[in-house]
PDB file of N, CA, C and O in Angstrom, chain B, residues numbered from 101:
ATOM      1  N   UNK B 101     -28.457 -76.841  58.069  1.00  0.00           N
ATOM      2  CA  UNK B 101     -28.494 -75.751  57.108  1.00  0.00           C
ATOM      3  C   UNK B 101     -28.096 -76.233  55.720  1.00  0.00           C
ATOM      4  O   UNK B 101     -28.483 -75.579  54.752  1.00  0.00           O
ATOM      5  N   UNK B 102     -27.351 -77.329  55.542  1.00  0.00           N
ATOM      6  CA  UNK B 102     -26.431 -77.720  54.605  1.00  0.00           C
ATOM      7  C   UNK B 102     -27.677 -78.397  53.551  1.00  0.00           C
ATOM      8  O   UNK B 102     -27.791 -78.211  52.339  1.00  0.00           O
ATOM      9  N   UNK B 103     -28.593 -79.278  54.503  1.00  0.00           N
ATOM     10  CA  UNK B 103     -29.861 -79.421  53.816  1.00  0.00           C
ATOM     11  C   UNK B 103     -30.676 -79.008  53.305  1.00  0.00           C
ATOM     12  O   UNK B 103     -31.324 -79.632  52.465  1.00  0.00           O
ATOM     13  N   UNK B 104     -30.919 -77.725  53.681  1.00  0.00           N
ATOM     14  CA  UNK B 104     -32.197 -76.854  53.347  1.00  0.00           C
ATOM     15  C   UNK B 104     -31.456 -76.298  52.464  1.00  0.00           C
ATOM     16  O   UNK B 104     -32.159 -76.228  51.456  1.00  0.00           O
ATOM     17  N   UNK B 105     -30.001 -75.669  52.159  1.00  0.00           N
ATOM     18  CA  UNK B 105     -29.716 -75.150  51.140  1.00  0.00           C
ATOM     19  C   UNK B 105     -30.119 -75.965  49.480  1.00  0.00           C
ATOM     20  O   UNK B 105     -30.659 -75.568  48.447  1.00  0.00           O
ATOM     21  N   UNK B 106     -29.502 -77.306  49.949  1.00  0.00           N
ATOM     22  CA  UNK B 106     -29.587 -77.991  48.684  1.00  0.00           C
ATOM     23  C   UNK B 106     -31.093 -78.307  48.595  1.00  0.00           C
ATOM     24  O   UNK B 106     -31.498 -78.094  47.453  1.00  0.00           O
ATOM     25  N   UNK B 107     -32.104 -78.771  49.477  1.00  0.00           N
ATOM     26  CA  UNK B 107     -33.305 -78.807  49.017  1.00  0.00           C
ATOM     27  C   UNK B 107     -33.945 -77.336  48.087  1.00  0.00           C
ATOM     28  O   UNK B 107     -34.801 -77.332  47.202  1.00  0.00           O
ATOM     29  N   UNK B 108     -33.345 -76.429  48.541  1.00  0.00           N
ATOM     30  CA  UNK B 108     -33.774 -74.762  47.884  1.00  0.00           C
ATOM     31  C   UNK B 108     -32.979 -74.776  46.413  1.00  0.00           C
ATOM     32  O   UNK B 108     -33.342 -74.111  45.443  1.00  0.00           O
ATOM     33  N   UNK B 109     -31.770 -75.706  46.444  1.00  0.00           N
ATOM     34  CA  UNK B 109     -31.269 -75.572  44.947  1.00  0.00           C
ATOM     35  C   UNK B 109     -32.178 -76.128  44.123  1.00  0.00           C
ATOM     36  O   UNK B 109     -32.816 -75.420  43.344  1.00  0.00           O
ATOM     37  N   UNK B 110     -32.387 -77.752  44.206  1.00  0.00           N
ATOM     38  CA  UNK B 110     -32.998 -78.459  43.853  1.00  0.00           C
ATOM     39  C   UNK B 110     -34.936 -78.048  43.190  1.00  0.00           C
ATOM     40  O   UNK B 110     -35.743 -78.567  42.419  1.00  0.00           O
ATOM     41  N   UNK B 111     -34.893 -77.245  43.787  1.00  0.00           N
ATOM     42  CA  UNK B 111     -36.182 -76.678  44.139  1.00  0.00           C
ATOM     43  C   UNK B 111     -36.164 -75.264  42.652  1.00  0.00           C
ATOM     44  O   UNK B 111     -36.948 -75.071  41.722  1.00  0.00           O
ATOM     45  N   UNK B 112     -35.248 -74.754  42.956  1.00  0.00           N
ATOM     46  CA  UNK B 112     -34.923 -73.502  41.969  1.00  0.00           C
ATOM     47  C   UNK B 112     -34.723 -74.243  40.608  1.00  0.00           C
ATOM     48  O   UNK B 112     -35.283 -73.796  39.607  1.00  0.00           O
ATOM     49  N   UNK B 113     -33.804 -75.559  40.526  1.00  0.00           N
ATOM     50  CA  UNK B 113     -33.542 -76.179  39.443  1.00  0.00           C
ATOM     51  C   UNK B 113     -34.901 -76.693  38.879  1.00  0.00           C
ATOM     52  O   UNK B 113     -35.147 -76.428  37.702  1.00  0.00           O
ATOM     53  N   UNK B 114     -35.705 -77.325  39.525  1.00  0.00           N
ATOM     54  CA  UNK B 114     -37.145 -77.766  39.184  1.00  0.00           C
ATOM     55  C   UNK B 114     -37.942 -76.761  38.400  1.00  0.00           C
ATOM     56  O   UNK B 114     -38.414 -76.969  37.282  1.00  0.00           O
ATOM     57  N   UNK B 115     -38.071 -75.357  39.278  1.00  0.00           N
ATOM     58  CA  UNK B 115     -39.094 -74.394  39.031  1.00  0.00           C
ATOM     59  C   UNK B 115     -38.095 -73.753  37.283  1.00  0.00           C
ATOM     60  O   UNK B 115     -38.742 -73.348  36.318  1.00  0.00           O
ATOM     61  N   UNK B 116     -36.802 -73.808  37.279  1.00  0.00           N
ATOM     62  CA  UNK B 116     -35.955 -73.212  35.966  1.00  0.00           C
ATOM     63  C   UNK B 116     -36.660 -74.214  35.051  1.00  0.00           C
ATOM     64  O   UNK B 116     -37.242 -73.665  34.115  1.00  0.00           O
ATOM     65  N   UNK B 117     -36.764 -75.705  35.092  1.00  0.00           N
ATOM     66  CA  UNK B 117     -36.715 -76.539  34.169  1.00  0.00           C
ATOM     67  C   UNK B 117     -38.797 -76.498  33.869  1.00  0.00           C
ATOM     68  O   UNK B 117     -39.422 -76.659  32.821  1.00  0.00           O
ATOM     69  N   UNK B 118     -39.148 -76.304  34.853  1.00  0.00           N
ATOM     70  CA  UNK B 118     -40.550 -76.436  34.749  1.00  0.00           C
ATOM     71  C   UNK B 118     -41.046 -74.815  33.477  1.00  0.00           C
ATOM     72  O   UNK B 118     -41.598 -74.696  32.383  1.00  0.00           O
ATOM     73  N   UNK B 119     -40.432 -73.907  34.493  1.00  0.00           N
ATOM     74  CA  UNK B 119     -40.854 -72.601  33.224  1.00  0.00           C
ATOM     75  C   UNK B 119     -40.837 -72.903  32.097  1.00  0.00           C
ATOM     76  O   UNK B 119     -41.813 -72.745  31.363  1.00  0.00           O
ATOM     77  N   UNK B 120     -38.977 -73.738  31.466  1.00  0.00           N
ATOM     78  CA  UNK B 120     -38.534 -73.631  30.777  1.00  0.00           C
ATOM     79  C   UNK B 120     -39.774 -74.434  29.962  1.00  0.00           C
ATOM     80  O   UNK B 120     -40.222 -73.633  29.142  1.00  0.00           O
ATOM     81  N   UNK B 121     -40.437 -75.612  29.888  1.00  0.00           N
ATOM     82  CA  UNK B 121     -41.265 -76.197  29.687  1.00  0.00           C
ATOM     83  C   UNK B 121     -42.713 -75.592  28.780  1.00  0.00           C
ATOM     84  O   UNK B 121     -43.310 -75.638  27.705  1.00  0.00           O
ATOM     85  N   UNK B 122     -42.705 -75.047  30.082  1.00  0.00           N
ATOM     86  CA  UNK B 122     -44.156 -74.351  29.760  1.00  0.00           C
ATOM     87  C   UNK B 122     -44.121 -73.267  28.718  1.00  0.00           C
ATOM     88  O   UNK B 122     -45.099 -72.894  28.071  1.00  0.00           O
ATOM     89  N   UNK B 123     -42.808 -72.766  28.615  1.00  0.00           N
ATOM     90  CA  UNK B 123     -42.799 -71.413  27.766  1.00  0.00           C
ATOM     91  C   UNK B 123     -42.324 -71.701  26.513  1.00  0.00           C
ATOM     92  O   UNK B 123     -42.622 -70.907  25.621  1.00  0.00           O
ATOM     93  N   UNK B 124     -41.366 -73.065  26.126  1.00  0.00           N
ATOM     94  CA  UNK B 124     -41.040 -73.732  25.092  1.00  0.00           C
ATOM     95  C   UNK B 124     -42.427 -74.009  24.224  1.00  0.00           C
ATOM     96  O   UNK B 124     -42.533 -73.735  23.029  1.00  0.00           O
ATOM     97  N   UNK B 125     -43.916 -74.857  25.388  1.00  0.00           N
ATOM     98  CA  UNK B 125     -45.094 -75.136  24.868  1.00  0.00           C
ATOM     99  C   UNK B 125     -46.039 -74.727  23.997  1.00  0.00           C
ATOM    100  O   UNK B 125     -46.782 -75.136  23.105  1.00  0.00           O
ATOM    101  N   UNK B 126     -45.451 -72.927  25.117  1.00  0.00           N
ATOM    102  CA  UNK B 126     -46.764 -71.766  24.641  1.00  0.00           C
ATOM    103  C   UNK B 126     -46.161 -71.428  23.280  1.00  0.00           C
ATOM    104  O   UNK B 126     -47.044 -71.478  22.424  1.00  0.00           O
ATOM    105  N   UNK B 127     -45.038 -71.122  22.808  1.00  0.00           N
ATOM    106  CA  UNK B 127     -44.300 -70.607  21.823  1.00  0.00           C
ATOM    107  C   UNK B 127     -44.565 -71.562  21.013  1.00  0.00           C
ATOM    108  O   UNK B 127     -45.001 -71.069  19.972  1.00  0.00           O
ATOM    109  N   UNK B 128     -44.496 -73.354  20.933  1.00  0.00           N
ATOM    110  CA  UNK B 128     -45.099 -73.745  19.996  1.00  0.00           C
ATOM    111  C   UNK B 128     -46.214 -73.724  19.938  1.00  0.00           C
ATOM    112  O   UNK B 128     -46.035 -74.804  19.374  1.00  0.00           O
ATOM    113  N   UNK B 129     -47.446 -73.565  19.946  1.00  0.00           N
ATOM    114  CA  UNK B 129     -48.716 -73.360  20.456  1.00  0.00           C
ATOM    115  C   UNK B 129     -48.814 -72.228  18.642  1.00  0.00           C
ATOM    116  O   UNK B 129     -49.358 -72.429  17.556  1.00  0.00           O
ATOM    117  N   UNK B 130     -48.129 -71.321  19.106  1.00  0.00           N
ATOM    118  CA  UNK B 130     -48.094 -70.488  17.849  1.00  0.00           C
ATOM    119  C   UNK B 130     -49.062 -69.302  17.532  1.00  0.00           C
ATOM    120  O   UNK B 130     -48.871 -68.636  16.515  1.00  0.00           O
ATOM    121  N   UNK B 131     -50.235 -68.986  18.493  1.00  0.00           N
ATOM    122  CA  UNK B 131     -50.679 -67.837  18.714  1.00  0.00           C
ATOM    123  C   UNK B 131     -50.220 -66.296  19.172  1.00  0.00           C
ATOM    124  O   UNK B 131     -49.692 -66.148  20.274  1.00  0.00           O
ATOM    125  N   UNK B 132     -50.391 -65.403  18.480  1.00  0.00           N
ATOM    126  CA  UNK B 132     -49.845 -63.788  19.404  1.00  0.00           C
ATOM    127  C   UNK B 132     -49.745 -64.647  20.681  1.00  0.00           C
ATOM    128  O   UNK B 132     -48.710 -65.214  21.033  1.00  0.00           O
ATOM    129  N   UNK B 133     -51.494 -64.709  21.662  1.00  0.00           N
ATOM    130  CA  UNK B 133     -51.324 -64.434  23.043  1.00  0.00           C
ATOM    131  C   UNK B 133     -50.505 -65.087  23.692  1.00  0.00           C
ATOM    132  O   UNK B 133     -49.782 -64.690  24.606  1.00  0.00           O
ATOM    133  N   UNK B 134     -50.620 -66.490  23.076  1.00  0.00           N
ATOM    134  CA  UNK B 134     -49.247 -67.598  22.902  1.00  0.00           C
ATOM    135  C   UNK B 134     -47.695 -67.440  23.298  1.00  0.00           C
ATOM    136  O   UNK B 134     -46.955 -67.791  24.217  1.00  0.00           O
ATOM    137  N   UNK B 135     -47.619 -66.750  22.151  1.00  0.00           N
ATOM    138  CA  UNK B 135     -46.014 -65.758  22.058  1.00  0.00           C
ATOM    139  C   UNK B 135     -45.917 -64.873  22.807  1.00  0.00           C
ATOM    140  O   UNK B 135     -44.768 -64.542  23.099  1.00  0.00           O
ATOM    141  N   UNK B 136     -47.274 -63.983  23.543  1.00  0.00           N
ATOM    142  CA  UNK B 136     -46.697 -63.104  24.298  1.00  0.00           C
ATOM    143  C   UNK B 136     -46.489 -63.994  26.171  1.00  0.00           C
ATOM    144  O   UNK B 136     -45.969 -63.386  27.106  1.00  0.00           O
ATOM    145  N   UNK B 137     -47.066 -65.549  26.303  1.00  0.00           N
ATOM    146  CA  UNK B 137     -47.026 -65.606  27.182  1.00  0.00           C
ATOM    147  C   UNK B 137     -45.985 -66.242  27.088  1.00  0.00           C
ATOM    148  O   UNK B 137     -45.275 -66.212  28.093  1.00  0.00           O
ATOM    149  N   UNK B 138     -45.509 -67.005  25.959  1.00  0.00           N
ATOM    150  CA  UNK B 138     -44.146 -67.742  25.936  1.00  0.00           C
ATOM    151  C   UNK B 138     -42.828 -66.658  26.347  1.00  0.00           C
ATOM    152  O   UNK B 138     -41.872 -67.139  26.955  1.00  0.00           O
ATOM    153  N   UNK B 139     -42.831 -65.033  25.948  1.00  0.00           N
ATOM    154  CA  UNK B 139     -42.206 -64.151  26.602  1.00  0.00           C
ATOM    155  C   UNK B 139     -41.593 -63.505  27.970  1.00  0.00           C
ATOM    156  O   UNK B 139     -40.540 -63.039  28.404  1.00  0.00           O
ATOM    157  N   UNK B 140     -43.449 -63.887  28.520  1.00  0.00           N
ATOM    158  CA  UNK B 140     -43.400 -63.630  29.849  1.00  0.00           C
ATOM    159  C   UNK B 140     -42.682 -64.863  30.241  1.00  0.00           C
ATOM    160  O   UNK B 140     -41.572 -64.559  30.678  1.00  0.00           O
ATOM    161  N   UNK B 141     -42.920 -66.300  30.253  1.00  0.00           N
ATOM    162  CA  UNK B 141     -42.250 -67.151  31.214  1.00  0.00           C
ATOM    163  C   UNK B 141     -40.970 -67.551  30.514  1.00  0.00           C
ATOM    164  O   UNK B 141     -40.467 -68.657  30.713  1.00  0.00           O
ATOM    165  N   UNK B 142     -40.427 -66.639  29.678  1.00  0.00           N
ATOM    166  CA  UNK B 142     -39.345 -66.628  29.729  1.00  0.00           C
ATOM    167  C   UNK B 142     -38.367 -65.696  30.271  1.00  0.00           C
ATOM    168  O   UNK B 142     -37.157 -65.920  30.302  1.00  0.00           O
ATOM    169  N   UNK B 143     -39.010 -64.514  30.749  1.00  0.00           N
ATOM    170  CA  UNK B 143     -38.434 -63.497  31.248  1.00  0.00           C
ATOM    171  C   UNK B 143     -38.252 -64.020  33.177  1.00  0.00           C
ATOM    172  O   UNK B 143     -37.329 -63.827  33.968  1.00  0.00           O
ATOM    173  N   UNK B 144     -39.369 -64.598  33.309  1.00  0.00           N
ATOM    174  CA  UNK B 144     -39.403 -65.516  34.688  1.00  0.00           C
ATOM    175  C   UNK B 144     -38.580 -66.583  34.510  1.00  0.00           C
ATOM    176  O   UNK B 144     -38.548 -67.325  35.492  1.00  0.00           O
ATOM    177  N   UNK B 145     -38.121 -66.805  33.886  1.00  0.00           N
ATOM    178  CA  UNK B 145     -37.066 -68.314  33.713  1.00  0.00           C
ATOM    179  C   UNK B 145     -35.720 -67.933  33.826  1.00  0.00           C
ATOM    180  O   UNK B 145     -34.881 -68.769  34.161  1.00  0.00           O
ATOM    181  N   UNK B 146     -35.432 -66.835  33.600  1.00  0.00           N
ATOM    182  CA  UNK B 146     -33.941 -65.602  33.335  1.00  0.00           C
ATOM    183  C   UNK B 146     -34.166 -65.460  34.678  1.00  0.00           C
ATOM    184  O   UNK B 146     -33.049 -65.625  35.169  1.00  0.00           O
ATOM    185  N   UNK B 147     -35.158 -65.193  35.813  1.00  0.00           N
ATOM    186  CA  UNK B 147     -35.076 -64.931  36.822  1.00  0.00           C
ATOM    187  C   UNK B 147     -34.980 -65.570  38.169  1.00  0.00           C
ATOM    188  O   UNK B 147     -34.557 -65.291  39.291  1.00  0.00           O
ATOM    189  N   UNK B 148     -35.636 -66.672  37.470  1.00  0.00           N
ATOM    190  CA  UNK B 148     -35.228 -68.164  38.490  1.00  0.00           C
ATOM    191  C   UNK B 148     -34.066 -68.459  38.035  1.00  0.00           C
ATOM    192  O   UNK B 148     -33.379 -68.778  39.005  1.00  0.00           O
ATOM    193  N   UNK B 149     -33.411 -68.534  36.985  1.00  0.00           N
ATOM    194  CA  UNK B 149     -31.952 -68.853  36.635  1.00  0.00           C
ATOM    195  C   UNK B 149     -31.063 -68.336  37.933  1.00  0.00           C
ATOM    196  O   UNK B 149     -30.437 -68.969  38.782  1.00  0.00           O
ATOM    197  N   UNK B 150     -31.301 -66.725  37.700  1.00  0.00           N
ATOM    198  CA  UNK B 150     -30.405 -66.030  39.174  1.00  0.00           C
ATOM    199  C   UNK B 150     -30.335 -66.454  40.358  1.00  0.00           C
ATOM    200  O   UNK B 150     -29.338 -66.510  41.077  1.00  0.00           O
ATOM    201  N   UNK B 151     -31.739 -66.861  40.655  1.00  0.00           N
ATOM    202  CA  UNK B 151     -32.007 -67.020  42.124  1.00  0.00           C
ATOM    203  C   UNK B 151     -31.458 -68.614  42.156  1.00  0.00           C
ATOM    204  O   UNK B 151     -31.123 -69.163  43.205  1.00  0.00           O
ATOM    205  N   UNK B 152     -31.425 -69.197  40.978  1.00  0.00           N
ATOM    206  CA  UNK B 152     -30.691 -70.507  41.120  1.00  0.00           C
ATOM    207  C   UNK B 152     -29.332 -70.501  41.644  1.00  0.00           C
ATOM    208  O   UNK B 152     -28.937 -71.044  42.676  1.00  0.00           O
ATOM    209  N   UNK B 153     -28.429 -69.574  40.497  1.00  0.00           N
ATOM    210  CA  UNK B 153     -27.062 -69.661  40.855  1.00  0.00           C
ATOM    211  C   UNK B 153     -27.166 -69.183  42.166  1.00  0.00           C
ATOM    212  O   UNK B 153     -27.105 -70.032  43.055  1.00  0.00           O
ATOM    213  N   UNK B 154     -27.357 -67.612  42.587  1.00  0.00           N
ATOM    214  CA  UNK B 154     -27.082 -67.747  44.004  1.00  0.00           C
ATOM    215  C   UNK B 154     -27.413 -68.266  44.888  1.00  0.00           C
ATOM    216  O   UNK B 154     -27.139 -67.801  45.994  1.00  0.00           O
ATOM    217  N   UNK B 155     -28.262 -69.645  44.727  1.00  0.00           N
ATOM    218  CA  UNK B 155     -28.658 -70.178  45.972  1.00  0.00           C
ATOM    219  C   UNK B 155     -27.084 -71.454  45.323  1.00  0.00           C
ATOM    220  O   UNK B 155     -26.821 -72.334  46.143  1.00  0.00           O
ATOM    221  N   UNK B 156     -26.421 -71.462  44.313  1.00  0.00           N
ATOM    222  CA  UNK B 156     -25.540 -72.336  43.821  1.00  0.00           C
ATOM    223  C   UNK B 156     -24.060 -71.837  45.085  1.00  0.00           C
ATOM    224  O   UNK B 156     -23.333 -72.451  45.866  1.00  0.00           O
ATOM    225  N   UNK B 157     -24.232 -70.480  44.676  1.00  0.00           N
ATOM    226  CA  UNK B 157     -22.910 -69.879  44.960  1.00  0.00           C
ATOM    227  C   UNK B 157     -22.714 -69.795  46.730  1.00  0.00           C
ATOM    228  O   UNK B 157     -21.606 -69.760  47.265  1.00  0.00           O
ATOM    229  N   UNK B 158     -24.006 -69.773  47.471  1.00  0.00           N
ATOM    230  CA  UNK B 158     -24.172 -69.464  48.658  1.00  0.00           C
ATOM    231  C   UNK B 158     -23.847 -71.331  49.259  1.00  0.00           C
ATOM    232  O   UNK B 158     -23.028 -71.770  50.066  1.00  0.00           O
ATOM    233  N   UNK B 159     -24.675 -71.870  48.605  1.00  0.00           N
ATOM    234  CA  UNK B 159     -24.155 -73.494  48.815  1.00  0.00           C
ATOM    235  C   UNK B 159     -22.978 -73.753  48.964  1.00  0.00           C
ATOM    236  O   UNK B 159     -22.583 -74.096  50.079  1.00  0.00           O
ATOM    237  N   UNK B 160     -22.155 -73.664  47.948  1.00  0.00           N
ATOM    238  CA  UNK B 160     -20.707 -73.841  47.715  1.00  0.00           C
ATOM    239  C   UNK B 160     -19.515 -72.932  48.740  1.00  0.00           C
ATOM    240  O   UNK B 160     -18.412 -73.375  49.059  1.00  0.00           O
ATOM    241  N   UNK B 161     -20.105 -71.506  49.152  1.00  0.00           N
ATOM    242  CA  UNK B 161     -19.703 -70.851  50.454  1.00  0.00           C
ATOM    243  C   UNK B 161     -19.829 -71.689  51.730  1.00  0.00           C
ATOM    244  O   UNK B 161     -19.039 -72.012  52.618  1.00  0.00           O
ATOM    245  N   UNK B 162     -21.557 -71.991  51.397  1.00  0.00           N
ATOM    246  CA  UNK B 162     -21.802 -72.846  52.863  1.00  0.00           C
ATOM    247  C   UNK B 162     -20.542 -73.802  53.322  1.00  0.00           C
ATOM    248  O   UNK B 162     -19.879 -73.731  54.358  1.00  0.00           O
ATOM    249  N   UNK B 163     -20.404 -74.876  52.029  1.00  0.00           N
ATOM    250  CA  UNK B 163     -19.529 -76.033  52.021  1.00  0.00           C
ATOM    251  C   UNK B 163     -18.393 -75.802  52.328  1.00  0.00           C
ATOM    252  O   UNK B 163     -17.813 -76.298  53.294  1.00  0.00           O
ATOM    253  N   UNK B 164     -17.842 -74.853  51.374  1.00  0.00           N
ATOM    254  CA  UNK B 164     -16.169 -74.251  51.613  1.00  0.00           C
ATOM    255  C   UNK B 164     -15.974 -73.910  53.161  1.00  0.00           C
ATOM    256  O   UNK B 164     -14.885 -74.157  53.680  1.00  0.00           O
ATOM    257  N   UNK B 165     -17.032 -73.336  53.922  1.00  0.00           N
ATOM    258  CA  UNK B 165     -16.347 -72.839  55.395  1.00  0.00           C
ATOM    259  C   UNK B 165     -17.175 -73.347  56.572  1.00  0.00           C
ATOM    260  O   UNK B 165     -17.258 -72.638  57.574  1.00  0.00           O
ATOM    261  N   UNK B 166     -17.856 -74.650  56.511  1.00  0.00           N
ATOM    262  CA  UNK B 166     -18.260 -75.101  57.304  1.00  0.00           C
ATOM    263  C   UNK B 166     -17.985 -76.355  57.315  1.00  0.00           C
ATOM    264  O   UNK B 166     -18.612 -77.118  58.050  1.00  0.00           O
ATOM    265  N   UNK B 167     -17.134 -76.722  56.614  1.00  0.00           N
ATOM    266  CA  UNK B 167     -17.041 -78.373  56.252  1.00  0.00           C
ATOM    267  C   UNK B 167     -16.350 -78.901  57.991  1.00  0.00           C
ATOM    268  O   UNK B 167     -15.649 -78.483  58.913  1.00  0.00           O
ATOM    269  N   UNK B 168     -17.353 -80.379  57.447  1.00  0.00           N
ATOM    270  CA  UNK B 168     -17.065 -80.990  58.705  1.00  0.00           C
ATOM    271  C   UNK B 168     -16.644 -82.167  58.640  1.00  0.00           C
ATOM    272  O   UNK B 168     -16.368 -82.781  59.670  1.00  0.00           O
TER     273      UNK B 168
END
């Protein structure tokens, strides 16, 4: 379990840094439709952020009470 958690962090950290990317791109890009999509994957990047930490916080539970 201890694995699959951190592969799912790792995974959340990728998909945060990948948005972050793409939506940094579109915004320089410098068009409205541009800006409105640089919006959207930033509003998705705020949301993988969450699902990051709590897959952070659930990890660190895992660790704290299963340690072996």
């Amino acid at each position: 379990m201890s694995n699959l958690i951190n592969i799912l962090i790792l995974v959340a950290i990728l998909a945060v840094t990948v948005t972050l990317g793409f939506g940094l791109w579109s915004l320089h890009k410098g068009s409205d439709a541009d800006r409105s999509r640089s919006n959207k994957l930033m509003r998705l990047r705020v949301g993988l952020q969450a699902v990051a930490i709590v897959l952070l916080c659930v990890g660190m539970w895992w660790k704290s009470t299963h340690a072996g």
